[in-house]
C-alpha positions as CSV (number, residue, x, y, z in Angstrom):
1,X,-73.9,-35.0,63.6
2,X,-73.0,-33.2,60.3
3,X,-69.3,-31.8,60.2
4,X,-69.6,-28.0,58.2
5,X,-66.4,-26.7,57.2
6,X,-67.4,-22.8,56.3
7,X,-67.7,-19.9,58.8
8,X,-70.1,-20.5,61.3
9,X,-71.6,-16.8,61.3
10,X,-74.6,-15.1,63.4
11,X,-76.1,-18.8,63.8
12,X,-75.4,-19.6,60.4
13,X,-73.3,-21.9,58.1
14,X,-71.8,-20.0,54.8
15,X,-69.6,-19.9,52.5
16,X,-66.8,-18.0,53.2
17,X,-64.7,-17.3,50.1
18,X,-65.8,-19.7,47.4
19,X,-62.8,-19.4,45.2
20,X,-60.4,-20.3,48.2
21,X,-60.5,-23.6,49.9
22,X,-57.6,-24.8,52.2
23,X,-56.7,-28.7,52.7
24,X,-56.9,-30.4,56.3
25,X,-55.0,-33.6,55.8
26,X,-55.0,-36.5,58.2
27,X,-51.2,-36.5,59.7
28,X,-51.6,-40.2,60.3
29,X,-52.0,-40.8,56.7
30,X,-51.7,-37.8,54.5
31,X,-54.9,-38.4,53.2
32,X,-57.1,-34.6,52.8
33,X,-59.8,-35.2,55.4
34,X,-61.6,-32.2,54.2
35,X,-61.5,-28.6,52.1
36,X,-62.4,-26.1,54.3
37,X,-63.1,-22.6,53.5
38,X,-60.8,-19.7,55.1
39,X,-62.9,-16.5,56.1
40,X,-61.8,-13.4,54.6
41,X,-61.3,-10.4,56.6
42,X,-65.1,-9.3,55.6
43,X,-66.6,-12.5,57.0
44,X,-64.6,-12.1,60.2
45,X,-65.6,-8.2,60.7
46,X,-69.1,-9.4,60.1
47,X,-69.0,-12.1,62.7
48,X,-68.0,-9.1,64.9
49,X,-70.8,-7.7,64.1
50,X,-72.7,-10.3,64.5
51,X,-71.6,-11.5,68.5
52,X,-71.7,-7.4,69.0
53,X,-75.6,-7.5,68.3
54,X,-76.0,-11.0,70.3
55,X,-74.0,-9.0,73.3
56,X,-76.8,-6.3,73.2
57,X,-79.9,-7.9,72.1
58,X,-79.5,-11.3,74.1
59,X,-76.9,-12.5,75.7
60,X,-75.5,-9.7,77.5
61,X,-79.0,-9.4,79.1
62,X,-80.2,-12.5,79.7
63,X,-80.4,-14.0,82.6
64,X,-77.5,-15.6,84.9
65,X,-79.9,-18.8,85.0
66,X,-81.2,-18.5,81.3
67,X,-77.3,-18.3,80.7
68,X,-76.3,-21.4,82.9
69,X,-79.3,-23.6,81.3
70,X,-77.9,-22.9,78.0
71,X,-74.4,-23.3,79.0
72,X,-75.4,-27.1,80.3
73,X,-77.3,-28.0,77.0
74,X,-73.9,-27.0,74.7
75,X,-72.0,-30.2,77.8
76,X,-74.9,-32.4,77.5
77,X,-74.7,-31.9,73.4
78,X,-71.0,-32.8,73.9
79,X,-71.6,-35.6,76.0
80,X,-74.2,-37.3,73.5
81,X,-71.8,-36.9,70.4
82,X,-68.5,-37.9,72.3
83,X,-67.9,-40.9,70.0
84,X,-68.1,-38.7,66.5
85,X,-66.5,-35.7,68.3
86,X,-63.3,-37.5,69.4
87,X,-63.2,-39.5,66.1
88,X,-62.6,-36.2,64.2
89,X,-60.4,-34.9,66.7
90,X,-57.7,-38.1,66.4
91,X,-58.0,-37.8,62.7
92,X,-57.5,-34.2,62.6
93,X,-55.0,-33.8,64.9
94,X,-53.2,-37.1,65.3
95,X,-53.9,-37.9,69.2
96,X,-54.9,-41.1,70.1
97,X,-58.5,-41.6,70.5
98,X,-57.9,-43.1,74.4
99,X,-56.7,-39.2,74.6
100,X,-59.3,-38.0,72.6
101,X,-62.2,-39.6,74.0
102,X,-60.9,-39.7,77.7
103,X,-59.4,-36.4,78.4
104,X,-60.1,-33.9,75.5
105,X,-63.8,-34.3,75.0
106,X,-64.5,-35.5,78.5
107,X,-63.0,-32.7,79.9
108,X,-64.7,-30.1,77.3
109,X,-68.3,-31.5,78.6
110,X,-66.7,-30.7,82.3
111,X,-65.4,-27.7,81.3
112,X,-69.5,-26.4,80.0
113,X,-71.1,-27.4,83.4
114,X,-68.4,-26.2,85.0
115,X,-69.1,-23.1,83.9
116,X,-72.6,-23.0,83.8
117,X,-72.6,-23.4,87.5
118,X,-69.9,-20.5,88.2
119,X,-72.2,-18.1,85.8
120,X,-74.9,-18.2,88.9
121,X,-72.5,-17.5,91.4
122,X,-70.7,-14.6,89.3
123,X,-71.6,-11.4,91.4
124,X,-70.1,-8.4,93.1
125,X,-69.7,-7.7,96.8
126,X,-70.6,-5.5,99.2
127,X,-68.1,-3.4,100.5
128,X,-67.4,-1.4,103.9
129,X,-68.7,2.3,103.9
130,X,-66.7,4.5,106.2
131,X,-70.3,5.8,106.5
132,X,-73.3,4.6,107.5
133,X,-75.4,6.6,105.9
134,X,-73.7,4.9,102.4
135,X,-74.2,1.5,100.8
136,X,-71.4,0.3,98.3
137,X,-71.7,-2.3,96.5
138,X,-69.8,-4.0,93.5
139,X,-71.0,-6.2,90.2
140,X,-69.3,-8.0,87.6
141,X,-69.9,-6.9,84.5
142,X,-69.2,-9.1,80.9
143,X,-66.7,-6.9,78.7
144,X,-68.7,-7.5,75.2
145,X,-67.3,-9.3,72.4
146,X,-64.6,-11.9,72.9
147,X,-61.9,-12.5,69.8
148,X,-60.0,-16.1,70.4
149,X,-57.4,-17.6,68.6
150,X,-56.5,-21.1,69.6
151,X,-53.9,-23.6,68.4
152,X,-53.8,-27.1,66.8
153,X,-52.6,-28.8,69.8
154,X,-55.7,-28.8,72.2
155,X,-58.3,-27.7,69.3
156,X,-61.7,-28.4,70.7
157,X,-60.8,-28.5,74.8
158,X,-59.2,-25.3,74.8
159,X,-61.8,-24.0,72.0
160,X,-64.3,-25.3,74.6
161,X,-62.5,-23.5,77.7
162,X,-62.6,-20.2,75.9
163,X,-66.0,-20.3,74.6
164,X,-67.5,-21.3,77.9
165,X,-65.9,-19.3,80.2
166,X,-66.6,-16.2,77.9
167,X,-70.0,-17.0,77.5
168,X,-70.7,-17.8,81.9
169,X,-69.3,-14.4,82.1
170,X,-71.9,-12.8,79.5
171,X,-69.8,-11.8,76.9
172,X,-70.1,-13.5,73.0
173,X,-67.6,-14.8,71.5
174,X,-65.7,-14.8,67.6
175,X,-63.5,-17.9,67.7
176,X,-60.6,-18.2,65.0
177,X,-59.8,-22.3,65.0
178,X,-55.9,-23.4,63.7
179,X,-55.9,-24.3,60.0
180,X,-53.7,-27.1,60.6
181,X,-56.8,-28.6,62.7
182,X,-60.1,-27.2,62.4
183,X,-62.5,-29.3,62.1
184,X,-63.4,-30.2,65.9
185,X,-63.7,-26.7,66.0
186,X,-66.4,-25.7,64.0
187,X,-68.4,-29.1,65.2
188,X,-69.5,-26.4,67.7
189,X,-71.6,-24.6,65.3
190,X,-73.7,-27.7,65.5
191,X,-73.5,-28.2,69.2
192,X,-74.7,-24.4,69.5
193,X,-77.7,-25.1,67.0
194,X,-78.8,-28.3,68.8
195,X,-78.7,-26.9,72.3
196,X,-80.7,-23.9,70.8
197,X,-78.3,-21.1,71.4
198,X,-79.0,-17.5,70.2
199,X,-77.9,-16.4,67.2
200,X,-74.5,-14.4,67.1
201,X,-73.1,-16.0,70.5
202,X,-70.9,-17.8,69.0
203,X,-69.3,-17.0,65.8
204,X,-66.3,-19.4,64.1
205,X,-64.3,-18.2,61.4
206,X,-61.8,-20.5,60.1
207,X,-58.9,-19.9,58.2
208,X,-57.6,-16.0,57.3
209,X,-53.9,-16.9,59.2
210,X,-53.1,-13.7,60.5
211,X,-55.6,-12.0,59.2
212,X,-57.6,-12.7,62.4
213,X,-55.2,-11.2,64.6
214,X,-55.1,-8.3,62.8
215,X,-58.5,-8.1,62.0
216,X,-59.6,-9.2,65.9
217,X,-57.4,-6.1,67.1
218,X,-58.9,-3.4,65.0
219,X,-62.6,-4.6,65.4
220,X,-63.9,-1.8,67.6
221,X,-66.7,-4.5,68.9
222,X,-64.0,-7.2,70.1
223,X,-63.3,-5.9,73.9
224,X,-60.8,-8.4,74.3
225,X,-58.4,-10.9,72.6
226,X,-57.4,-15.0,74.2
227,X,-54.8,-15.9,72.4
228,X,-53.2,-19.4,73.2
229,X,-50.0,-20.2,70.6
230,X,-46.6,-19.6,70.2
231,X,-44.5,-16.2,72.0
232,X,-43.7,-14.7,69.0
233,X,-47.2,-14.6,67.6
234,X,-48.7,-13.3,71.1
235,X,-45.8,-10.5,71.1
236,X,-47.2,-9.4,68.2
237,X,-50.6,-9.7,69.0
238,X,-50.0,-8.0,72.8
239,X,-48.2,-4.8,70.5
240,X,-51.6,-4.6,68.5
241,X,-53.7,-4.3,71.3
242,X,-51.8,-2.1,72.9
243,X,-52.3,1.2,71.3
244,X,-55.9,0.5,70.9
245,X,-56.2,0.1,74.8
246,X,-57.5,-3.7,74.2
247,X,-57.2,-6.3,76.5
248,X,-55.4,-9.2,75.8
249,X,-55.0,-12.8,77.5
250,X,-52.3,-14.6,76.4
251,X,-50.9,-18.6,77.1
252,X,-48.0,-18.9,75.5
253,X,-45.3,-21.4,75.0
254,X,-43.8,-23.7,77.8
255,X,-40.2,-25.0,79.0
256,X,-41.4,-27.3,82.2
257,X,-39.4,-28.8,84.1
258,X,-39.6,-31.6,86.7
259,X,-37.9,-32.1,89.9
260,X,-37.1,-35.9,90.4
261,X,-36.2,-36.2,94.2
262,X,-34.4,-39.2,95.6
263,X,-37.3,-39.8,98.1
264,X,-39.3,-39.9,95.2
265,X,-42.0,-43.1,94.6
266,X,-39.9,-44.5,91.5
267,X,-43.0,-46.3,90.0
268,X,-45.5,-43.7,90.3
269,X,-42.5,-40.8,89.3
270,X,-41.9,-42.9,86.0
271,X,-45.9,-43.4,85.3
272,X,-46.4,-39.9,85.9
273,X,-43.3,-38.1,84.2
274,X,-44.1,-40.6,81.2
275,X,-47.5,-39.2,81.4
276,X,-45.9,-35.6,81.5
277,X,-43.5,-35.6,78.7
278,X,-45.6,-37.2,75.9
279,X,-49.3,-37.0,76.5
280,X,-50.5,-35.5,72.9
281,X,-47.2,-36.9,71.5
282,X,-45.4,-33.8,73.5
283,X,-47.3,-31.3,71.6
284,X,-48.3,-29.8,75.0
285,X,-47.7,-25.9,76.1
286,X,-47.1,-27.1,80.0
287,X,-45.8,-30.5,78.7
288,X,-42.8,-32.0,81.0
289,X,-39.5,-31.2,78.8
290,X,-36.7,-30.7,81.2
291,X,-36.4,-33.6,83.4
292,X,-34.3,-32.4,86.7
293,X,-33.3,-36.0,88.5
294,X,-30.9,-35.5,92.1
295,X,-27.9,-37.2,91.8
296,X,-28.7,-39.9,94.1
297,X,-31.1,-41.4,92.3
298,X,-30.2,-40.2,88.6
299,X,-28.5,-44.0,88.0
300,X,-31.7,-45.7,89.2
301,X,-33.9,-43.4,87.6
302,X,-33.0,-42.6,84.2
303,X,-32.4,-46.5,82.4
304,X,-36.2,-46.8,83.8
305,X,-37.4,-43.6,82.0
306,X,-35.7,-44.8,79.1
307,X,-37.2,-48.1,78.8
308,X,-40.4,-47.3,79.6
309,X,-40.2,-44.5,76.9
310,X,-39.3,-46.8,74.7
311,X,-42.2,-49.2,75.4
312,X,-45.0,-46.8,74.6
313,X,-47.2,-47.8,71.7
314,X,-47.0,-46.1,68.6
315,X,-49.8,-46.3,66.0
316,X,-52.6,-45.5,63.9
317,X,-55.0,-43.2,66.4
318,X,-58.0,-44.6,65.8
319,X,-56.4,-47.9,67.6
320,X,-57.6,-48.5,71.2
321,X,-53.9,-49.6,72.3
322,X,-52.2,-46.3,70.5
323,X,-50.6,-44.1,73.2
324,X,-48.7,-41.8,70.5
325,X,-50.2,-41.3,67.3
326,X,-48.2,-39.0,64.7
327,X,-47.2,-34.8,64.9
328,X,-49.9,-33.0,63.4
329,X,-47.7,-31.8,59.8
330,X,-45.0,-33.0,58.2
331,X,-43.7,-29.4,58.5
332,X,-43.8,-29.5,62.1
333,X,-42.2,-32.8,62.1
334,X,-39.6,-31.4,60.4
335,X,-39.1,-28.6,62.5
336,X,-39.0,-31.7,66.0
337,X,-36.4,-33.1,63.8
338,X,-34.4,-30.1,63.7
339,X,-33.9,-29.7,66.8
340,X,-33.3,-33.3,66.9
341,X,-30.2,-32.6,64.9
342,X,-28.3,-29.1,66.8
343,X,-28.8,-32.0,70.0
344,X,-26.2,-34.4,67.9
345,X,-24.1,-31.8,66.6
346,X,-24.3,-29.7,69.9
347,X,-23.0,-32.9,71.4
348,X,-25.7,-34.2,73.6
349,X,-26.2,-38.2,73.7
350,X,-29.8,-39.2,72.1
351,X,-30.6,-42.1,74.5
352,X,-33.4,-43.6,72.6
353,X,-35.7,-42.8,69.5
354,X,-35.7,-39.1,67.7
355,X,-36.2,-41.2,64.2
356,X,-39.3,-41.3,62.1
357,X,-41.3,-44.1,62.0
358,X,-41.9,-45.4,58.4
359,X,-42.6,-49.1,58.9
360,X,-45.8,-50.6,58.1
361,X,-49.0,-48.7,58.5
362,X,-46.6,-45.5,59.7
363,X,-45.1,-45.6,56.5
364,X,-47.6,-42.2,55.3
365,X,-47.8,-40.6,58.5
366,X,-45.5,-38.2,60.5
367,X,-44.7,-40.3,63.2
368,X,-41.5,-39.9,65.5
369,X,-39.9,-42.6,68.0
370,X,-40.3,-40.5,71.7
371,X,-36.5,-39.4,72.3
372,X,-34.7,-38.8,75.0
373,X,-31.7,-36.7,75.5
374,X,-29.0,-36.6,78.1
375,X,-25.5,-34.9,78.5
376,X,-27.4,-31.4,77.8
377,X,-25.9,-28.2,78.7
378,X,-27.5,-24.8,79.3
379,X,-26.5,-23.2,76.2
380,X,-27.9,-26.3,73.7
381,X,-31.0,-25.7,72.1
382,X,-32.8,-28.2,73.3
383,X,-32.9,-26.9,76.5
384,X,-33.6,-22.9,75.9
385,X,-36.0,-23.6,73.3
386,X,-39.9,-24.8,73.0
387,X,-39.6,-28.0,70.9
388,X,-43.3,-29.1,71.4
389,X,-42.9,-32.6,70.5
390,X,-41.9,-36.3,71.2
391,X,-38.8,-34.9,73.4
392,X,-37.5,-34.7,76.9
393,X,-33.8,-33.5,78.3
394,X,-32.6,-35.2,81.3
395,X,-30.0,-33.6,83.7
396,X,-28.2,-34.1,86.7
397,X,-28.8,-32.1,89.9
398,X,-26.4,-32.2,92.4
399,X,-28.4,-31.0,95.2
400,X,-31.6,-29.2,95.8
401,X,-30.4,-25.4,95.0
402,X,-28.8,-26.8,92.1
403,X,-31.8,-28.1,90.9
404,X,-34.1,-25.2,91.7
405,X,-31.2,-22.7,89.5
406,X,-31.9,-25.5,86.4
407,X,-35.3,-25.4,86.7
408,X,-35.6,-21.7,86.6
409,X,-33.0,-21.2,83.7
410,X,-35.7,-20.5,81.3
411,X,-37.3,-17.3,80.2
412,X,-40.5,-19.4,80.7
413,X,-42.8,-20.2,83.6
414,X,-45.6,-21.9,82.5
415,X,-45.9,-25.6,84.9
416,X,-43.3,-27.5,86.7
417,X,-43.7,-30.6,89.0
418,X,-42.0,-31.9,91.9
419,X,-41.7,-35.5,92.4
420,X,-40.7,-36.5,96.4
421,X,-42.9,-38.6,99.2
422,X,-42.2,-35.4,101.6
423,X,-44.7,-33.4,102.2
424,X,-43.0,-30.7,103.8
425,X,-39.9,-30.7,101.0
426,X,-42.9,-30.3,98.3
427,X,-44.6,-26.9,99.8
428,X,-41.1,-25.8,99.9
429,X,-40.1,-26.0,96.5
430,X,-43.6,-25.0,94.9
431,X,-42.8,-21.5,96.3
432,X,-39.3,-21.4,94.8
433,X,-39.9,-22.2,91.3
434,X,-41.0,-19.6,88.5
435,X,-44.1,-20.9,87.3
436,X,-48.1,-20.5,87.4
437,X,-48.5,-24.1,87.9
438,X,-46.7,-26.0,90.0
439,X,-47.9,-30.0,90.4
440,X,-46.5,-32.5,92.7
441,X,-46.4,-36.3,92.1
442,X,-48.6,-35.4,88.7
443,X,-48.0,-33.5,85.6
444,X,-50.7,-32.3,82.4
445,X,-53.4,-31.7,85.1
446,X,-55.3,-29.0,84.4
447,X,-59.0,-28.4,85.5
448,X,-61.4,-25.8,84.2
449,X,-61.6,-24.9,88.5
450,X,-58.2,-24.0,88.8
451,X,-56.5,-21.3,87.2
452,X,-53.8,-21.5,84.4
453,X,-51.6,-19.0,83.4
454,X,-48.1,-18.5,83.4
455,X,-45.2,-16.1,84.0
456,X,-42.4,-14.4,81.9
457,X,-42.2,-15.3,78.4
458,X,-45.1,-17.8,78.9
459,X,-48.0,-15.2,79.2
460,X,-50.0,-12.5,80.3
461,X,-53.1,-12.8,82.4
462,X,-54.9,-16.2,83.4
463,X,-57.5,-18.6,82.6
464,X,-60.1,-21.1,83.7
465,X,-60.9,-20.5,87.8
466,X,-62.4,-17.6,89.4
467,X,-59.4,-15.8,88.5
468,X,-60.2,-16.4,85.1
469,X,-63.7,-15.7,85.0
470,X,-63.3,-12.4,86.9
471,X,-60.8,-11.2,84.0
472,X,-63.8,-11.5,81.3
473,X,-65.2,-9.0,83.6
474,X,-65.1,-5.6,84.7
475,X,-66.0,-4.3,88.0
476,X,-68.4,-2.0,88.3
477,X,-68.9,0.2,91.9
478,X,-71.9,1.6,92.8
479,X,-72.6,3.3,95.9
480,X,-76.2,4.7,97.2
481,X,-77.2,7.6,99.8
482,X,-79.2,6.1,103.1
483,X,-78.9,10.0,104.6
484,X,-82.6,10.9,105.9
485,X,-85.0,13.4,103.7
486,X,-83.3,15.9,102.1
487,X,-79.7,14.1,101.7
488,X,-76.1,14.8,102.7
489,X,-75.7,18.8,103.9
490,X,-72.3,20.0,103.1
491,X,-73.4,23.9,103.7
């Protein structure tokens, strides 16, 4: 499989802007992996163009099944090249390639059947007539032309999750990749070529900052916008669309929290909350940040958490063993370590790690010791603000309300998980806390079946699930006379 790094346009590779490149650097290493080149704002209006004409003269009329055969090639392509694909993806973005292999590009070959299935089973309803003599019926139409924007984080699943999901739903889509990590990204120009996709269905324009957000709001063929990044950026993007009456998906950041209940399993809450708060090295919009533990088993709880943190293996990504590899840029790094900082001078107690790594083989790379942070108060940093890295805040709750009122302190609602052996106690609390996903006993679930999506400050509107793929749709009613010869008589 051949790795391009120029806009991927109407079914084509080209170069964007020849006199501009941008480096991709490896953050485990700081060697440059690759130059790519950015697409100017002409290149991205053209690949607007382009997935408008694909919308008309193919896709949008193809059929469901056509659609869903396609759809299956693109997982089965993924599935074949899962070895290169994750390879680029660890060196790109610095997960480790148990992560990369096992969840990111397993789950983007899931996520492409998945959807190939549901685009069968997308249809309308029928709907009661108050007269006989009418039949009403519904159908689900595609909106057009998709614009995404997707983050470093994630880069292929969630490129994967927006491109199929748009695509079961009959739209075409223009897909703007993160320059910090692109490359995984534009490997599906190749997967789209080999599992003979039309041309203009998919359209990948890398590069052009916020150029594309600008450019993706104005382009009277792009019908809608999916945006996952940071608040500030989908703010901005939300105000764009608005006066141009766009649509406009947004998954924003994340503050989740966790409920550790004293009934709680203590071996599978530590597995799982480990699991939670540093999968991806904590670069993770639902990741677990805010760690809630009850009073009564605080004591028992935290030293556990803390030495298990402290016994997770950091290294090179390419290594089998790696758990956390490095933060994606040295300026995000610096940014963790910021925060790092207002926690000392705000006066909170660093339990363990929050230092850089620099020994050995980490010497070059942005790596970061997982930290852990306790005496936290509501008005610190830490805990108002997204840090999205190696860092969890632990706090007491005294009792249940208590711990309910922490976890809701936030002007974010994206996940939260409850961690208790009862049952009932669980149902209870899921229906109390502010969030669009709630997990109990597990954290950093998510499943191209179930919708994601989150409340306040974390989003607008929701993805993956029926829910989702009804929202790259619009309804469309249609009702037909059954009067006898002659019709209805109203004189």
């Amino acid at each position: 499989m051949e790795l391009c790094t120029s806009p991927f346009i109407g079914g084509r590779w080209f170069d964007g802007a020849p006199a501009r490149t941008f480096a991709v650097t490896n953050p485990a290493t700081g060697d440059t992996l690759a130059h790519g080149q950015p697409a100017s704002r002409e290149d991205m209006r053209a690949a607007a163009a382009a997935a408008h004409e694909a919308f008309r003269e193919t896709w949008g009329p193809m059929n469901a099944y056509a659609r869903a055969t396609l759809l299956h090639r693109v997982g089965d392509a993924i599935e074949k090249h899962a070895d290169f694909i994750a390879g680029v993806e660890s060196d790109d973005v610095g997960k480790p390639i148990f992560e990369s292999k096992n969840i990111d590009v397993a789950s983007a070959a899931a996520t492409f059947h998945h959807f190939a299935n549901a685009a069968i089973d997308l249809a309308g309803d029928l709907k009661p007539s108050p007269f006989n003599e009418v039949f009403d019926y519904t159908l689900r139409e595609p909106l057009g032309v998709v614009g995404a924007i997707i983050p470093w984080n994630f880069p292929f699943l969630i490129a994967a999750r927006k491109i199929a999901s748009a695509l079961a739903a009959g739209n075409t889509i223009v897909i703007k990749p993160a320059t910090w990590a692109p490359l995984s990204t534009l490997l599906f120009g190749e997967l789209f070529l080999e599992a003979g996709m039309p041309e203009g269905v998919l359209n990948i324009v890398p590069g052009g900052g916020a150029d594309a957000g600008t450019v993706f709001s104005e382009a009277p063929e792009i019908e809608e916008i999916s945006f996952t990044g940071s608040t500030e950026i989908g703010a901005l993007l939300y105000g764009a669309c608005a006066p141009r009456l766009k649509g406009c998906t947004l998954e924003l950041g994340g503050k989740s929290p966790a409920l550790v209940l004293p009934d709680c399993d203590l071996d599978e809450t530590i597995a799982g909350t480990l699991f939670g708060a540093f999968l991806n090295q904590g670069e993770c919009c639902c990741g677990l940040t805010r760690l809630i533990v009850h009073s009564d088993i605080y004591d028992r709880f935290v030293p556990r958490f803390v030495a298990a943190t402290k016994a997770i293996p950091v290294g090179q990504p390419r290594h089998e063993a790696t758990r956390m590899g490095p933060l994606v840029h040295p300026d995000h790094m610096k940014v963790v370590l910021g925060y790092l900082q207002s926690a000392r001078d705000e006066g909170a107690t660093i339990l363990c790690g929050g230092e850089r790594l620099t020994h050995g083989p980490l010497a070059k790379g942005s790596f970061l010791a997982p930290a852990v942070i306790a005496d936290v108060t509501p008005t610190m940093r830490v805990w108002k603000e997204e840090i999205f890295g190696p860092v969890v805040v632990v706090t007491r709750g005294k009792d249940i309300d208590d711990m309910i009122a922490q976890a809701n302190d936030t002007p974010y609602g994206l996940a939260a998980s409850i961690w208790t052996t009862n049952i009932k106690m669980a149902h209870s609390l899921a229906r109390r806390i502010r969030a669009g996903t709630v997990w109990v006993n597990l954290h950093n679930f998510v499943f191209p079946g179930a919708p994601y999506g989150g409340y306040g400050a974390s989003g607008v509107g929701t993805e993956l699930g029926r829910e989702g793929l009804l929202a790259l749709t619009r309804p469309k009613n249609v009702m037909v006379s059954l009067f006898p010869q002659g019709g209805f008589k109203w004189y």
